[in-house]
C-alpha positions as CSV (number, residue, x, y, z in Angstrom):
1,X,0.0,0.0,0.0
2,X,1.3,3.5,-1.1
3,X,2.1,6.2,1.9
4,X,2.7,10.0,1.6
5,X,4.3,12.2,4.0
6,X,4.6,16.0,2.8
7,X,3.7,19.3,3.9
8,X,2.4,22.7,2.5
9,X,-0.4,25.1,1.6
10,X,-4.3,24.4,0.8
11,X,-5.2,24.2,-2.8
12,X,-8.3,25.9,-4.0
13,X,-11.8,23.3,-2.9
14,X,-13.7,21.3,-5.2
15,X,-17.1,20.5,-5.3
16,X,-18.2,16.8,-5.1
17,X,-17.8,15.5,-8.6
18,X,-21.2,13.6,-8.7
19,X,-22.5,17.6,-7.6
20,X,-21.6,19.0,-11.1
21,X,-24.5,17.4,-12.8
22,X,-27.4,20.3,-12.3
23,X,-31.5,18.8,-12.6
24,X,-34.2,21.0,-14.1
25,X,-36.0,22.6,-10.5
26,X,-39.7,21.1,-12.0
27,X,-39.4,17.1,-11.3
28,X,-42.2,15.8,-13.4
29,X,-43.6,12.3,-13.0
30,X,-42.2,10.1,-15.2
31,X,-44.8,9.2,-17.3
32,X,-46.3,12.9,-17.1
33,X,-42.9,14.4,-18.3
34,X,-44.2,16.6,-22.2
35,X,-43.3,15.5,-25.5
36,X,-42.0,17.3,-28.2
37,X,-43.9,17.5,-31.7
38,X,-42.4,14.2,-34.3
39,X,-40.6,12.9,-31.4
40,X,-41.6,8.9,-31.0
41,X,-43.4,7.0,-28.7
42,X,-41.7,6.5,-26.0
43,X,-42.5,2.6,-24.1
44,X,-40.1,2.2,-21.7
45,X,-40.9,3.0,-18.0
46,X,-38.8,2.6,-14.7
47,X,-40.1,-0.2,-12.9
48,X,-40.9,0.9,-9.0
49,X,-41.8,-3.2,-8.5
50,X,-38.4,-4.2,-7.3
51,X,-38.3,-1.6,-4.5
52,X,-42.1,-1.4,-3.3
53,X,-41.0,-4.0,-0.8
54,X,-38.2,-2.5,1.3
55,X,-39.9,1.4,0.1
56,X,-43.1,0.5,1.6
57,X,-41.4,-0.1,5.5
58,X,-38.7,2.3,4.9
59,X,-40.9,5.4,3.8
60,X,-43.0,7.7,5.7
61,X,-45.2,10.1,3.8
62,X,-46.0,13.2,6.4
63,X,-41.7,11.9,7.4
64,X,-40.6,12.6,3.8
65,X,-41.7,16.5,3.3
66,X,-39.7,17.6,5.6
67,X,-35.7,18.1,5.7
68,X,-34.5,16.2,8.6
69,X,-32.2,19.0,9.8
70,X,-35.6,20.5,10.5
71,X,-36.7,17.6,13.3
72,X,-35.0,17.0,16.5
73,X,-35.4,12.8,16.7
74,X,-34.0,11.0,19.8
75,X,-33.1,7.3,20.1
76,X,-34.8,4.8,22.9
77,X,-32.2,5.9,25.0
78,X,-32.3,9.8,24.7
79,X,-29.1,9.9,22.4
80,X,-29.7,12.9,19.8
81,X,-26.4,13.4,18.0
82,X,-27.1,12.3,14.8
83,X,-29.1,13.6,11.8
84,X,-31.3,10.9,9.6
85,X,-34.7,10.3,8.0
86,X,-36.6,8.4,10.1
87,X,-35.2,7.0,13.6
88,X,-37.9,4.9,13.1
89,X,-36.9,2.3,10.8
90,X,-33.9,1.4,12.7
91,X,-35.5,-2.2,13.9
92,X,-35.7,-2.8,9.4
93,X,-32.1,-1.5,9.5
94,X,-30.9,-3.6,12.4
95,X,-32.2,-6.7,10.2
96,X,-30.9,-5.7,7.2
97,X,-27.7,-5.0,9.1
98,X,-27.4,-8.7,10.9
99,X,-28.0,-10.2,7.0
100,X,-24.9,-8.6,6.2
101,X,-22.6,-9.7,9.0
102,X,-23.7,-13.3,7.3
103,X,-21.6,-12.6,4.3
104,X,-19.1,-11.0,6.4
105,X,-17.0,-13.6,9.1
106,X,-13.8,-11.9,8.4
107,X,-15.1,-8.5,10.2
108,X,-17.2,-10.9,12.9
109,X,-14.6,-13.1,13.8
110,X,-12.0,-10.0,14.3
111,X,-14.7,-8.5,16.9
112,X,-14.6,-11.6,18.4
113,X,-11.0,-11.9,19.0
114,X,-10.0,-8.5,19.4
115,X,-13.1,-7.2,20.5
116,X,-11.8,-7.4,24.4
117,X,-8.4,-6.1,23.8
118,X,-10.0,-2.9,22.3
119,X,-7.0,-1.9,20.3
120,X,-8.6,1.3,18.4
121,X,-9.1,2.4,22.0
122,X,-8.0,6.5,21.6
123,X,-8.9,6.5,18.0
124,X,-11.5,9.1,16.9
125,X,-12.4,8.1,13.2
126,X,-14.3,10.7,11.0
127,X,-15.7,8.6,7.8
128,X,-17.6,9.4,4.7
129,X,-18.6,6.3,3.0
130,X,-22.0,4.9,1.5
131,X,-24.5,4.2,4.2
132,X,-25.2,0.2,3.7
133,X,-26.0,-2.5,5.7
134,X,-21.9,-3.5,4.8
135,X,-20.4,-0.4,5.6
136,X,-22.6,-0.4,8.5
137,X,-21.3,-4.3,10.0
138,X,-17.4,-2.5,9.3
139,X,-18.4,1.2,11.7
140,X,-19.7,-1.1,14.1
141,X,-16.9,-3.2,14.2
142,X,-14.1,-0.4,14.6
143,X,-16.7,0.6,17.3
144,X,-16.3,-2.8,18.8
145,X,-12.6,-2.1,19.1
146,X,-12.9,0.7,21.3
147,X,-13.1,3.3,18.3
148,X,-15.4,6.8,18.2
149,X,-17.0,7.1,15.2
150,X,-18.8,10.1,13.2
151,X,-19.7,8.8,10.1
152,X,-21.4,10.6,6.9
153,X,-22.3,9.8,3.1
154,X,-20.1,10.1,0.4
155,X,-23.1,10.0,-2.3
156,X,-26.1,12.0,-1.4
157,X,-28.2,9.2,-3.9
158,X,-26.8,5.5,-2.0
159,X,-27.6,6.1,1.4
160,X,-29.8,3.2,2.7
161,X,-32.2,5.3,5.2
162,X,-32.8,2.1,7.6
163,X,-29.5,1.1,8.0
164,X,-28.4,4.8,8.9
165,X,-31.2,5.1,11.8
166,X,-30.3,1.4,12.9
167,X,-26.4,3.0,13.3
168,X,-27.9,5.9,15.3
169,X,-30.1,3.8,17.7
170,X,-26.6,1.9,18.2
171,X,-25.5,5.0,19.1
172,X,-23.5,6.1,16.3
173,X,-23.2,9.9,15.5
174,X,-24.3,9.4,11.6
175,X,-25.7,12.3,9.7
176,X,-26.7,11.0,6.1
177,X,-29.9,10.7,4.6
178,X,-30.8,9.3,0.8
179,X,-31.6,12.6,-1.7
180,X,-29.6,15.6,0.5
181,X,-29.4,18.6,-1.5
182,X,-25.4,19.9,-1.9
183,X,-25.9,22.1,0.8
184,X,-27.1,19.2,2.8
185,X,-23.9,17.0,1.7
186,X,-21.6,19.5,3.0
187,X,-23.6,20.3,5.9
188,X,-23.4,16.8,7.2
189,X,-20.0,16.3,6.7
190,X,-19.1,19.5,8.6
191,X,-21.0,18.2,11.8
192,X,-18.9,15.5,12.0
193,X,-16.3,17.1,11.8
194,X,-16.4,20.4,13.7
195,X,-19.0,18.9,17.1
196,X,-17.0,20.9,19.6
197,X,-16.5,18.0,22.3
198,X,-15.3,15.7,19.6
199,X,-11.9,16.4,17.1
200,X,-11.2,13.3,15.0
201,X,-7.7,12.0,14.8
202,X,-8.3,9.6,11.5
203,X,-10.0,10.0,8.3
204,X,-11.5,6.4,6.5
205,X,-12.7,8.0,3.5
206,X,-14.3,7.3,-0.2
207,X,-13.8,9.8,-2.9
208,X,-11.9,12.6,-1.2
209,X,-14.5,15.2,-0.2
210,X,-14.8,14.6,3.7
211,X,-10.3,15.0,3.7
212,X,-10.4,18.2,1.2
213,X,-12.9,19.5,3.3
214,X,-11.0,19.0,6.6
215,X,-8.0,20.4,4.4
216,X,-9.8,23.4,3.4
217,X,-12.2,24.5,6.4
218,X,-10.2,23.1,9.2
219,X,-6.0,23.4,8.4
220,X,-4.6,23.2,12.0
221,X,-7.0,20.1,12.8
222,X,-5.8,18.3,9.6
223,X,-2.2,18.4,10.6
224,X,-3.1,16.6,13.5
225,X,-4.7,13.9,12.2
226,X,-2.7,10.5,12.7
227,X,-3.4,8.8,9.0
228,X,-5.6,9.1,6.5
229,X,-7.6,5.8,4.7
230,X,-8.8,6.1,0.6
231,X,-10.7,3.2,-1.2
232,X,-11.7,5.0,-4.4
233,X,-10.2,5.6,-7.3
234,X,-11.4,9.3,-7.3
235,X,-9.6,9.7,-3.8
236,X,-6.4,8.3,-4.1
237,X,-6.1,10.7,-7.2
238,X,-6.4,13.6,-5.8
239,X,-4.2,12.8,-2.8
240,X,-1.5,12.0,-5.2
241,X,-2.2,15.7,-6.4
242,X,-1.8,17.1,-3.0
243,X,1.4,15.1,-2.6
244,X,3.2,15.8,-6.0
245,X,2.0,19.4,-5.2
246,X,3.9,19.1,-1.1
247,X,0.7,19.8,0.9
248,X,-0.2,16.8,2.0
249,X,1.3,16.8,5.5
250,X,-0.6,13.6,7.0
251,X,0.2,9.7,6.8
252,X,-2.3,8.3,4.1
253,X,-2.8,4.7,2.9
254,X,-4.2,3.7,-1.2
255,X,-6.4,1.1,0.1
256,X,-7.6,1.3,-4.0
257,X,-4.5,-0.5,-5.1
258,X,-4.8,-3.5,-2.3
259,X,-5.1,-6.7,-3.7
260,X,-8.4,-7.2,-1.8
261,X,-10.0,-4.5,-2.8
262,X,-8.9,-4.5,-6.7
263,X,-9.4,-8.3,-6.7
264,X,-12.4,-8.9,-5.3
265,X,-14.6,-5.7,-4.7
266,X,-14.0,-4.0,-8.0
267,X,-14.4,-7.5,-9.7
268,X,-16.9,-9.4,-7.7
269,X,-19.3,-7.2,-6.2
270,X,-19.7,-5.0,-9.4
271,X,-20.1,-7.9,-11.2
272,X,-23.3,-8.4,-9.0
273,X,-24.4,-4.5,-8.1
274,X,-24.7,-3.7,-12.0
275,X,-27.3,-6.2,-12.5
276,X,-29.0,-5.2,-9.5
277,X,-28.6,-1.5,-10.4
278,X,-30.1,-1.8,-13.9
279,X,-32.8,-4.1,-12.7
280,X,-34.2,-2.3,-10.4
281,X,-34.4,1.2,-12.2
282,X,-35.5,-0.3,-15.7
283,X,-36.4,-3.6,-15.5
284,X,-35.3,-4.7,-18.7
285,X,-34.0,-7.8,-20.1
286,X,-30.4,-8.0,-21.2
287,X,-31.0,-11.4,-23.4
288,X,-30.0,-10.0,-26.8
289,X,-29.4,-6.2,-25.6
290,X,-26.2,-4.7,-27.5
291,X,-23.8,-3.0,-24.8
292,X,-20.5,-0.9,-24.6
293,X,-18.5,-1.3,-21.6
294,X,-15.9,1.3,-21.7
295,X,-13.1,0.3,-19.5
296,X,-12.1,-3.0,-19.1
297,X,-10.2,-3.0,-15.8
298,X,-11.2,-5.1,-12.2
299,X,-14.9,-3.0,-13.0
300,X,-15.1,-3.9,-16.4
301,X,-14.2,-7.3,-16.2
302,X,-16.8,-7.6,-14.0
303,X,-19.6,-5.9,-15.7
304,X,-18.8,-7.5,-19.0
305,X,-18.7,-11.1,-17.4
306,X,-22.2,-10.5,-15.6
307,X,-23.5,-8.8,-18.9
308,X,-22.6,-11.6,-21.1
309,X,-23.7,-14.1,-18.8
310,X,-27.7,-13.2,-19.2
311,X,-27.0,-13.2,-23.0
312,X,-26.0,-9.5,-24.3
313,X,-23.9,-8.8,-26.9
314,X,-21.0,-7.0,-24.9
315,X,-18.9,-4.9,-26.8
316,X,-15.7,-3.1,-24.8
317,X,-13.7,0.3,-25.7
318,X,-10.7,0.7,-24.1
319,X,-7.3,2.7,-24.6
320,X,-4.7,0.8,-22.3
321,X,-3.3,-1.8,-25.0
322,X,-3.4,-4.8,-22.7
323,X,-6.7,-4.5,-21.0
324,X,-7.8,-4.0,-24.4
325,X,-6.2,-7.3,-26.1
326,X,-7.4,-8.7,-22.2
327,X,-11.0,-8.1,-23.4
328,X,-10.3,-9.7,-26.9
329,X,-9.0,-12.7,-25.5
330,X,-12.3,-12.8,-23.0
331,X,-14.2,-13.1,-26.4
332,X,-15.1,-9.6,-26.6
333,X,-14.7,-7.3,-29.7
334,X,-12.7,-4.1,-28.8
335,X,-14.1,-1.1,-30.8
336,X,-14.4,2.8,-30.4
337,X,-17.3,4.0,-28.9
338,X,-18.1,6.1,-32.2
339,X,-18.6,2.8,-34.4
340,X,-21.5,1.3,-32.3
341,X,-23.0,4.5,-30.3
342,X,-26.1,4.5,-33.1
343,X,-27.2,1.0,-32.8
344,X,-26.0,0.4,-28.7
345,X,-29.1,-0.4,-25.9
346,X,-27.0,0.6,-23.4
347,X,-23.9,2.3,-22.3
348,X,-21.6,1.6,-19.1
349,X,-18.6,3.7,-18.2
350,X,-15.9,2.3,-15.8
351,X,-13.0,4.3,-16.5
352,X,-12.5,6.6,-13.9
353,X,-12.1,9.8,-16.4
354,X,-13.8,12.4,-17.0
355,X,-16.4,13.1,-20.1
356,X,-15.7,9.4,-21.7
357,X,-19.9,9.9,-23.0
358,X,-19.6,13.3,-24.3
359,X,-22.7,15.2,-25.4
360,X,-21.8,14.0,-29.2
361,X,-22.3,10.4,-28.2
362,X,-25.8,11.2,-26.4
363,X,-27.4,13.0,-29.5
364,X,-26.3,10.3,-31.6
365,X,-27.9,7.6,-29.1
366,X,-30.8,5.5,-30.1
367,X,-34.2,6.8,-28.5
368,X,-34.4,4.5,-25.4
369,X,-31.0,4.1,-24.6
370,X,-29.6,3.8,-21.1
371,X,-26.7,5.6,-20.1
372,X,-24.7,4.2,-17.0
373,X,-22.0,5.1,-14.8
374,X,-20.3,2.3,-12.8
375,X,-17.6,4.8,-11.2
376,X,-17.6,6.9,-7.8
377,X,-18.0,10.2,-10.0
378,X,-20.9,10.3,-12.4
379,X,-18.9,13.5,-14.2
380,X,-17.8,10.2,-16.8
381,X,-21.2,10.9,-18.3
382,X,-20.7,14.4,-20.1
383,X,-24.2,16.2,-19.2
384,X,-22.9,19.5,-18.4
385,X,-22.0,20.6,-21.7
386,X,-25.5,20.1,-23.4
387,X,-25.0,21.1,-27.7
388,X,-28.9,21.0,-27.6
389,X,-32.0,22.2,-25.7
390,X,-32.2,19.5,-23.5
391,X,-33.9,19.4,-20.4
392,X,-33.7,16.6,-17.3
393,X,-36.2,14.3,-15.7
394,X,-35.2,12.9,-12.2
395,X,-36.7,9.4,-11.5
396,X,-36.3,8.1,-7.9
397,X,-35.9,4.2,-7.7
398,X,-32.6,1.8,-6.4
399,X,-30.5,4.0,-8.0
400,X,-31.0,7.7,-9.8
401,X,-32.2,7.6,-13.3
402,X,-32.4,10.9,-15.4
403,X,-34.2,10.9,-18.6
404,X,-32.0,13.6,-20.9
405,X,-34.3,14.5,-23.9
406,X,-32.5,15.7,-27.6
407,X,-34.2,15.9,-30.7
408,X,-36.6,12.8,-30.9
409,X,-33.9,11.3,-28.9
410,X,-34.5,10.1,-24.8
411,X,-31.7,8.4,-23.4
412,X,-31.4,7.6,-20.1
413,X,-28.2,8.2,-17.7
414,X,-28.5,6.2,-14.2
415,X,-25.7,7.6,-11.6
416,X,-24.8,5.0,-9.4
């Protein structure tokens, strides 16, 4: 695992890349959403089906129009540091929670054997991950090891509301709730870090934004933090840029580049979460669907392999000459994304770059096509820079799915 160890001056703060793609303020129902004159029939609709079930314990109506840092909630036992949707559902959480330490023995058995030594005893860990039952089974473990934790969400759309009231009720300080606004994002993020009977001496972080912020808002505190921890991609780039620049004055570790995490979580579990993803906001059927994969790293691999399992025609673009003759030897057919954007059902970036779908792939799409990001930062996707009058459709379900309508064209782009 990579370490840096430099010191200097704060660069100038970014915004959250998945922040940079704006929404139209009128959020029309989808199937209400107006047409333009000569444009086709459009026959696809997001399927609600596959989330009724955990929606229909999870959701409160009268809960729901209101912003939870407008409500004062309070755990069974009084505890009120923490800022969620609903401390109601944490009994759903809690189950959803104990189904995940299942798949989990390596965390489990640790708490077992360490679990009365307390070795994290002292450490006061500030995270900014997704809220999910998994992430949830690892704060409650460095918990169990005599940690503090103050936790927040990396991606204001992935937050899994039950799970973050079951952490509260546990008596986690977790401020996350799915759908925050920007100001929200930040907002959270800031109370835990600046409570004033609490400074954190580590960062665990996922995409940068809970560090930079510390970085930017809080200097002297930063230099005292013991060691930082970075499992993205997105992250561990832009810790490299503060420590080729000599301002990064704090221990960090590229959990990214572990063996672990490239191996088996970039290759595995997407290979399972893009099914799951694309399921549950379209419900289509990939037997037969034509589909460009661009990327073919651990991510790729593992999207291409779950794609071409249920029967699409998988076809991969990539610029790193052995990944590319890697996914040629799979039994896929490398091309540029320019040869097959016309006739393509779907597209699925995994690259880690910026603008990879730029706006003159998207009005050349097929109407009905889905557009999908399978990276931490949706800004892959190029919908900033719009060459037409377009205008966007926000569709809640498992994941977010924006129609983007261009000239008799709708394609759809789902963040992840």
């Amino acid at each position: 695992m990579a370490k840096w160890d430099s010191c200097g001056s704060s660069p100038a703060f970014r915004e959250p890349h998945w922040m940079q793609i704006q929404l139209t303020d009128e959020k029309q129902e989808f199937n209400k959403r107006p047409t333009k004159a000569g444009r086709r029939s459009l026959s696809r609709s997001i399927s609600q089906s596959s989330t009724d079930s955990y929606s229909s314990v999870c959701s409160d109506s009268s809960e729901d129009e209101s912003s939870p840092r407008d409500k004062l909630q309070k755990t069974s036992k009084g505890l009120s540091d923490f800022c969620i949707k609903n401390i109601k559902q944490a009994d759903f959480g809690r189950r959803e929670i104990e189904i995940a330490q299942q798949e989990m023995p390596a965390l489990m058995v640790l708490r077992k054997r360490a679990g009365g030594e307390k070795p994290l005893a002292g450490a006061k860990i500030v995270g900014c991950t997704h809220i999910t039952a998994q992430t949830a089974v690892l704060i409650e473990t460095l918990c169990a090891l005599g940690a503090q934790c103050r936790w927040a969400a990396c991606n204001i759309f992935s937050t899994q509301n039950a799970i973050a009231a079951a952490l509260a009720e546990g008596g986690t300080s977790v401020f996350a709730w799915r759908g925050e606004s920007e100001d929200d994002f930040w907002w959270c993020i800031d109370q835990c870090v600046g409570a004033e009977t609490w400074q954190p001496n580590m960062i665990l972080d996922d995409g940068g934004d809970l560090t930079h912020w510390i970085y930017k808002k809080y200097p002297t505190l930063f230099k005292k933090i013991k060691g930082i921890v970075e499992e993205s991609v997105t992250g561990v780039y832009r810790l490299y840029q503060l420590s080729k620049a000599g301002r990064l004055c704090v221990p960090a570790m590229n959990v990214n580049d572990s063996v672990t995490k490239q191996k088996f979580d970039n290759l595995y579990c997407c290979k399972e979460s893009i099914l799951d993803g694309l399921k549950r906001t379209t419900d289509i059927m990939f037997g037969g669907k034509q589909v460009v994969v661009c990327g073919y790293g651990e991510v790729g691999k593992g999207c291409c392999a779950a794609l071409k399992a249920l029967g699409a025609v998988v076809y991969v673009t990539e610029v790193d000459p052995i990944c590319a003759l890697q996914a040629c030897m799979d039994g896929f057919r490398v091309i540029k994304l320019n040869e097959v954007v016309r006739q393509v059902d779907m597209v699925i970036t995994c690259t880690g770059t910026k603008n990879v779908v730029g706006r003159e792939h998207l009005d050349r799409m097929k109407n009905g096509c889905i557009v999908c990001n399978m990276g931490h930062s949706n800004t892959e996707i190029d919908l900033m820079h719009q060459s037409r009058s377009v205008s966007l459709l926000l569709v809640t379900a498992a994941a977010t799915c924006s129609c983007v309508d261009t000239d008799f064209t709708d394609v759809f782009a789902l963040a992840s």
